[in-house]
FIVO-948482 format. One record per residue (C-alpha): residue in three letters; x, y, z. Coordinates in steps of 0.001 Angstrom, whole numbers, always signed. Example, Ala and Ser with C-alpha at 12.3 -4.5 7.8 and 13.67 -1.06 7.14 Angstrom:
ALA; +12300; -4500; +7800
SER; +13670; -1060; +7140
This chain:
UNK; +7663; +23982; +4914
UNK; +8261; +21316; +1789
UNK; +6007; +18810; +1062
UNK; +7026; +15353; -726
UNK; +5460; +12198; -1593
UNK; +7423; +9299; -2816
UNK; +7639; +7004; -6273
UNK; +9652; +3674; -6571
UNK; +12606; +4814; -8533
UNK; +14666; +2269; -9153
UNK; +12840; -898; -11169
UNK; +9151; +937; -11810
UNK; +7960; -2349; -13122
UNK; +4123; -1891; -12651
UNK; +1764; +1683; -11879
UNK; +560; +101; -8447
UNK; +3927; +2033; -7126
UNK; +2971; +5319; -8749
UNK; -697; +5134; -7801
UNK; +847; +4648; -4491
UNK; +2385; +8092; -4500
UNK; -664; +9711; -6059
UNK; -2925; +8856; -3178
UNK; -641; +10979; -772
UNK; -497; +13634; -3261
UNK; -4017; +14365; -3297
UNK; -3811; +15368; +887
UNK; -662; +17746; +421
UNK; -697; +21340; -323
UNK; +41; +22490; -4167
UNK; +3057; +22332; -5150
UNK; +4427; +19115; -3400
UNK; +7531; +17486; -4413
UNK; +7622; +13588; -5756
UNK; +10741; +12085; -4665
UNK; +12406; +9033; -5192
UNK; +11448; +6480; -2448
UNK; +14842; +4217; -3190
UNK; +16997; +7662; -2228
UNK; +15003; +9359; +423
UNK; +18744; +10196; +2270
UNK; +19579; +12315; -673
UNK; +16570; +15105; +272
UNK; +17637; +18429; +1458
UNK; +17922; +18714; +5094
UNK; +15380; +21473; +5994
UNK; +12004; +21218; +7430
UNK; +9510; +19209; +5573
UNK; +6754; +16687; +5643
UNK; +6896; +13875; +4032
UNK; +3509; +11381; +3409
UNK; +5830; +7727; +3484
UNK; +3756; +5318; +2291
UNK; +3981; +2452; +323
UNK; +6435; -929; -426
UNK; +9703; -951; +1428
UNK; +11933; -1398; -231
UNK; +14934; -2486; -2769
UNK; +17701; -381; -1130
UNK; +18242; +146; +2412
UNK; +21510; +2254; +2130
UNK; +19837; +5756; +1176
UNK; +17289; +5429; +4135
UNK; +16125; +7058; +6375
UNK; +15097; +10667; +5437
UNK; +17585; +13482; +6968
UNK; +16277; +14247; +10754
UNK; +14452; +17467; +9635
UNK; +12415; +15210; +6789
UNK; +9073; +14738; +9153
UNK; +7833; +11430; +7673
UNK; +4391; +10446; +8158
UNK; +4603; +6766; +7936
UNK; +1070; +5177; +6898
UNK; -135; +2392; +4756
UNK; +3336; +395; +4831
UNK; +4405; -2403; +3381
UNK; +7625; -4609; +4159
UNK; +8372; -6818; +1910
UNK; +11547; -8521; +3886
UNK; +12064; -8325; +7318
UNK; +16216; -7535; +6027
UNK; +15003; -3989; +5749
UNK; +14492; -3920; +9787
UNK; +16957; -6014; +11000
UNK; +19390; -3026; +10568
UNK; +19257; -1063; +14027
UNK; +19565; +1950; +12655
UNK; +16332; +1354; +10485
UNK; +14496; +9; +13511
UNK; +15246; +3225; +15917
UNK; +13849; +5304; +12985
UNK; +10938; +4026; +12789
UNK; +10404; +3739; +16447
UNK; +11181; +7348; +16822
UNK; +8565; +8483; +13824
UNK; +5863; +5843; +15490
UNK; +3166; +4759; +15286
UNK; +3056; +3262; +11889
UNK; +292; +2416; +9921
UNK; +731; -1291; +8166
UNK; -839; -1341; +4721
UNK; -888; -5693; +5727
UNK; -1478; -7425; +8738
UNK; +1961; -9561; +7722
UNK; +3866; -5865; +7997
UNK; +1866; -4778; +11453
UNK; +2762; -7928; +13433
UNK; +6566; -7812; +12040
UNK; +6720; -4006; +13214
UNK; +5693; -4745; +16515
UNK; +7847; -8142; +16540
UNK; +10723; -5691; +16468
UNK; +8759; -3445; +19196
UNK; +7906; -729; +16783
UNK; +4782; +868; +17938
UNK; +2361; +159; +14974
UNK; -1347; -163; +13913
UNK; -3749; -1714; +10559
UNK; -4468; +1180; +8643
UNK; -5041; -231; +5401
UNK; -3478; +1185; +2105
UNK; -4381; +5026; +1042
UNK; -5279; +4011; -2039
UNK; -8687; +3330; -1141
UNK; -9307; +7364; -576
UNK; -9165; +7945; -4330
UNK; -12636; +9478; -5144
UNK; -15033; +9032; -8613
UNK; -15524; +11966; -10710
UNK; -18963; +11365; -11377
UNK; -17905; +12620; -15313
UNK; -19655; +9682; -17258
UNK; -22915; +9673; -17658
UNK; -22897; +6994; -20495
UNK; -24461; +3295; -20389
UNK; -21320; +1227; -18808
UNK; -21119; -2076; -20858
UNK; -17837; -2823; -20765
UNK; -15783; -5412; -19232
UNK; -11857; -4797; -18637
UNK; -9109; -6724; -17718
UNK; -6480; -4929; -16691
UNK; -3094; -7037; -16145
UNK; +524; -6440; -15912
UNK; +3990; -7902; -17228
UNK; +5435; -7695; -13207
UNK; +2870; -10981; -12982
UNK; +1351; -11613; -15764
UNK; -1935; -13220; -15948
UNK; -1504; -17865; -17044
UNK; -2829; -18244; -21079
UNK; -5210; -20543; -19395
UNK; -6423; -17870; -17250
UNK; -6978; -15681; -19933
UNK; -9077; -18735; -22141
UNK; -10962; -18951; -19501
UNK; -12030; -15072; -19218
UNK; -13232; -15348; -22810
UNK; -15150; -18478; -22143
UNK; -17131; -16368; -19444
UNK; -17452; -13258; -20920
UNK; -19090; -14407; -23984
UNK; -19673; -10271; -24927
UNK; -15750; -9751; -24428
UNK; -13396; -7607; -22721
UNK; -10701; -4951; -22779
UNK; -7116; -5775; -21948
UNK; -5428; -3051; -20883
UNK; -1720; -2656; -19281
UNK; -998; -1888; -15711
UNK; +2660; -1459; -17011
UNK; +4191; +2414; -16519
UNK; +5540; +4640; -19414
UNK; +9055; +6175; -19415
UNK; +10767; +3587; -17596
UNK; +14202; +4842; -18150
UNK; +13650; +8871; -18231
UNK; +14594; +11344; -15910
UNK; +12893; +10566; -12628
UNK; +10841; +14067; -12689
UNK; +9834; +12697; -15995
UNK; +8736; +9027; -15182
UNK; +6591; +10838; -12562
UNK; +5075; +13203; -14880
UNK; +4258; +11002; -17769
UNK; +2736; +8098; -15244
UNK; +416; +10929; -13642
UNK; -728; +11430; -16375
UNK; -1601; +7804; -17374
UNK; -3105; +7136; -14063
UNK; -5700; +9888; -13825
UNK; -6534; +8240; -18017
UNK; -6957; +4620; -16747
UNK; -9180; +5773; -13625
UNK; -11449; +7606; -16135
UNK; -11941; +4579; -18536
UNK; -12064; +2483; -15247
UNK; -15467; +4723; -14279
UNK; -16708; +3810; -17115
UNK; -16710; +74; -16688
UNK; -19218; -2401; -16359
UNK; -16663; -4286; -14641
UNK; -12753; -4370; -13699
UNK; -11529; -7351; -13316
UNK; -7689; -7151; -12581
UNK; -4568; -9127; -11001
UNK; -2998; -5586; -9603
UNK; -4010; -5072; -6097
UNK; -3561; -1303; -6966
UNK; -5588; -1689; -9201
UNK; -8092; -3105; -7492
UNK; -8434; -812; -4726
UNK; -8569; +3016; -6379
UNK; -11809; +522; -7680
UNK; -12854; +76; -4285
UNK; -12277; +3612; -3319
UNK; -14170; +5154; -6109
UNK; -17065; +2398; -5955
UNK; -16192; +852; -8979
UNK; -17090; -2948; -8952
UNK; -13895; -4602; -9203
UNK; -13078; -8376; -8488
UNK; -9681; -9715; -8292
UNK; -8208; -12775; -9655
UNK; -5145; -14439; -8062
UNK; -3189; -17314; -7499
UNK; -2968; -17279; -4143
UNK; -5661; -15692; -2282
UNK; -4449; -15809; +1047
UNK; -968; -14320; -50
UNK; -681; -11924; +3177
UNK; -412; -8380; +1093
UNK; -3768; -9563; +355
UNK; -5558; -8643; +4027
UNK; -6080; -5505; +2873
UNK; -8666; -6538; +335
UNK; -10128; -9910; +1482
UNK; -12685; -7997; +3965
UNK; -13723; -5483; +1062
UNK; -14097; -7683; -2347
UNK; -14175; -10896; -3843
UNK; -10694; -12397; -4180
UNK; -10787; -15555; -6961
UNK; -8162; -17753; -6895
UNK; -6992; -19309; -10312
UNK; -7899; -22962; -9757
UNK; -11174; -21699; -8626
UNK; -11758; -19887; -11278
UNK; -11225; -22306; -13888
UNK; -14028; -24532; -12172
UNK; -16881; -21511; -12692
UNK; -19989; -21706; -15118
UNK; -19818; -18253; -14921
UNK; -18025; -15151; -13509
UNK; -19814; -14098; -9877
UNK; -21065; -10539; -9330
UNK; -18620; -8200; -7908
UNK; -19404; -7446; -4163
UNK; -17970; -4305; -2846
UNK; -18433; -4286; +989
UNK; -19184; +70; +810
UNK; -19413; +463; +4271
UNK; -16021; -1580; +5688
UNK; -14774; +548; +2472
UNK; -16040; +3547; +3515
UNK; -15353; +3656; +7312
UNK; -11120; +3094; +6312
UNK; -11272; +5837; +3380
UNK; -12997; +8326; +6127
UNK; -10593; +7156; +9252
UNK; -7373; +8030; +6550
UNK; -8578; +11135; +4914
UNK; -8898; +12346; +8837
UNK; -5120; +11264; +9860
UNK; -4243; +12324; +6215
UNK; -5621; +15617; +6739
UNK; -4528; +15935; +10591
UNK; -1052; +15219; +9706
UNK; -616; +17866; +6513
UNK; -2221; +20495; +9113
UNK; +216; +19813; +11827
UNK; +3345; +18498; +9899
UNK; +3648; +15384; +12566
UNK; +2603; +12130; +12850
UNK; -1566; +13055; +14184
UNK; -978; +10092; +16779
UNK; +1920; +12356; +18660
UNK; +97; +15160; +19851
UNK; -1043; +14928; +23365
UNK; -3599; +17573; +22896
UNK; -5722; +15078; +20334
UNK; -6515; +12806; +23575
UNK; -8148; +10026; +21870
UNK; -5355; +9840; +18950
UNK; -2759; +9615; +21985
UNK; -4364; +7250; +24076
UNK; -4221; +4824; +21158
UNK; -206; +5534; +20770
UNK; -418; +4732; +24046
UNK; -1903; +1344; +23930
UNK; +346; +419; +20539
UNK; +3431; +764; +22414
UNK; +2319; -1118; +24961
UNK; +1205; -3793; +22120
UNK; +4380; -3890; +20531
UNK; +6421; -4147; +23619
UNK; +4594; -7264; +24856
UNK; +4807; -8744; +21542
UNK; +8393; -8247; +21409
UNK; +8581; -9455; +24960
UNK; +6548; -12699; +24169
UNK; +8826; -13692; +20976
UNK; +11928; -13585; +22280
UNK; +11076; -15638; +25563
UNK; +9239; -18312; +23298
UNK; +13195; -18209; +21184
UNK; +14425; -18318; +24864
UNK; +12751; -21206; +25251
UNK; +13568; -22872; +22131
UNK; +10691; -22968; +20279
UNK; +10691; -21910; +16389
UNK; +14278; -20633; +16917
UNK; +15231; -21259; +12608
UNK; +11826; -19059; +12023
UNK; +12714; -16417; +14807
UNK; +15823; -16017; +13405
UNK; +15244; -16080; +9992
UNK; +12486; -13599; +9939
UNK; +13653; -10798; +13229
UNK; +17745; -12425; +12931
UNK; +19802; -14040; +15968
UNK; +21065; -10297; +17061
UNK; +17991; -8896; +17916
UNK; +16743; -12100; +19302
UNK; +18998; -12386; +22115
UNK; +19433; -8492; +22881
């Protein structure tokens, strides 16, 4: 049996996508196989697992995985709905269901198309400290990236409130334009170096939502600043820390403690590790196997979910209500099927 987990390939503008990968690595036997997430059609056809998580995607036309690819689709994120208007795409996914939605924008889109589907936050809250540094932790980083990067006024206003200073540092990858094998390499390698100076920290204050949550997971206080806190990729955070928006911040006195919510944080890394661990042990999606009765009962219950979703939108298009939103977001074709 082969084990992957998957990198963005193809524009590898900021580390969020490689920490991504690095979360599933950590549940897969030695030895497991990175692979490029914008070619996943390309793998060898033999029998494998394959932890799919992550952002979906730039390029649908080397997608899905070859039928003896197992993919273990958790913590997903769609960024258009394009990706699943294709048939194809959607019977794939149904037939490798349930999925677990990084988002609560991605969950309610999967089961708009009646793909069996759940919240199961993003695995990169399962990343644990080290416990190495035993130092006094004084300092204060920023850590930003060039994908987004943070307003000058933003920044003016950081030094304003942080009167002692802080440490920039880039959420930018190395190696952009090596070998793939290489890009993964070298960024490994950088992210294990950040999360060590990050356990260090006084504070991490960051833009990079996967930035912010390794932070979470390894109880490192961590707020984020944003411009638009109630951006939807954003659910996955807004229960666990304080999101700042930039207009807000610009009205503070001074910066607000961080408030990690350990427990909500703590429950979702413990209910992941088991599914992570489940799935590795059985190469299959945990939620499949009749013999795990509670695990299949709740299948159970998201395909009925999904279905009456589905059912509901279509009749309210039927009806004539939101029909340039319907169609925009799940397209006319699917609508009237």
């Amino acid at each position: 049996m082969k084990y992957y987990y998957q990198i963005e390939g193809l524009k590898r503008n900021n580390l969020g996508d490689v920490i991504q990968g690095l979360a599933a690595k950590q549940f897969l036997p030695n030895g497991a196989t990175p692979v490029n997430r914008e070619k996943l059609s390309s793998l060898t056809n033999v029998p494998s697992l394959l932890i799919a998580n992550g952002w979906y995607q730039h390029e649908f036309d080397k997608f899905p995985p070859p039928t003896e690819v197992i993919p273990f689709y958790i913590s997903v994120h769609i960024a258009k709905s394009d990706f699943i208007k294709i048939k194809s795409i959607r019977e794939h996914f149904k037939k490798n269901a349930p999925i677990g939605c990084r988002d609560l924008k991605t969950l309610w889109l999967m089961r708009g198309f009646d793909i069996p589907a759940y919240y199961s936050s993003c695995l990169t809250l399962t990343f644990n400290n080290s416990n190495s540094f035993q130092g006094n932790k004084s300092e204060v980083i920023w850590v930003d990236n060039i994908d987004h990067p943070i307003p000058l006024k933003i920044e003016q206003k950081l030094n304003n409130l942080i009167p002692e200073g802080f440490t920039k540092i880039s959420h930018d990858p190395l190696s952009r334009f090596l070998k793939f094998e290489n890009y993964v390499e070298d960024n490994t390698e950088l992210t294990f170096s950040l999360f060590k100076r990050y356990e260090q920290a006084k504070l991490v204050l960051t833009t990079k939502i996967h930035c912010a949550l390794p932070c979470i997971g390894m109880g490192i206080p961590v707020i984020l600043i944003h411009p638009n806190p109630k951006d939807p990729r954003l659910s996955v955070l807004s229960k666990l820390i304080n999101i700042i928006s930039y207009d807000d911040l610009m009205e503070y006195d001074s910066l607000p403690e961080s408030a990690i919510k350990k427990d909500k944080a703590d429950k979702i890394k413990k209910n992941l590790t088991y599914l992570l661990k489940l799935a590795v042990k059985n190469n299959k999606n945990p939620f499949t196997d009749k013999a795990n009765t509670k695990l299949y009962f709740q299948y159970q219950k998201y395909k009925f979910i999904s279905s009456i979703t589905s059912f509901g939108l279509k009749a309210i298009y039927k009806l004539g209500f939101f029909k340039k939103s319907f169609e925009r977001v799940f397209g006319k074709e699917y609508l009237i099927d």
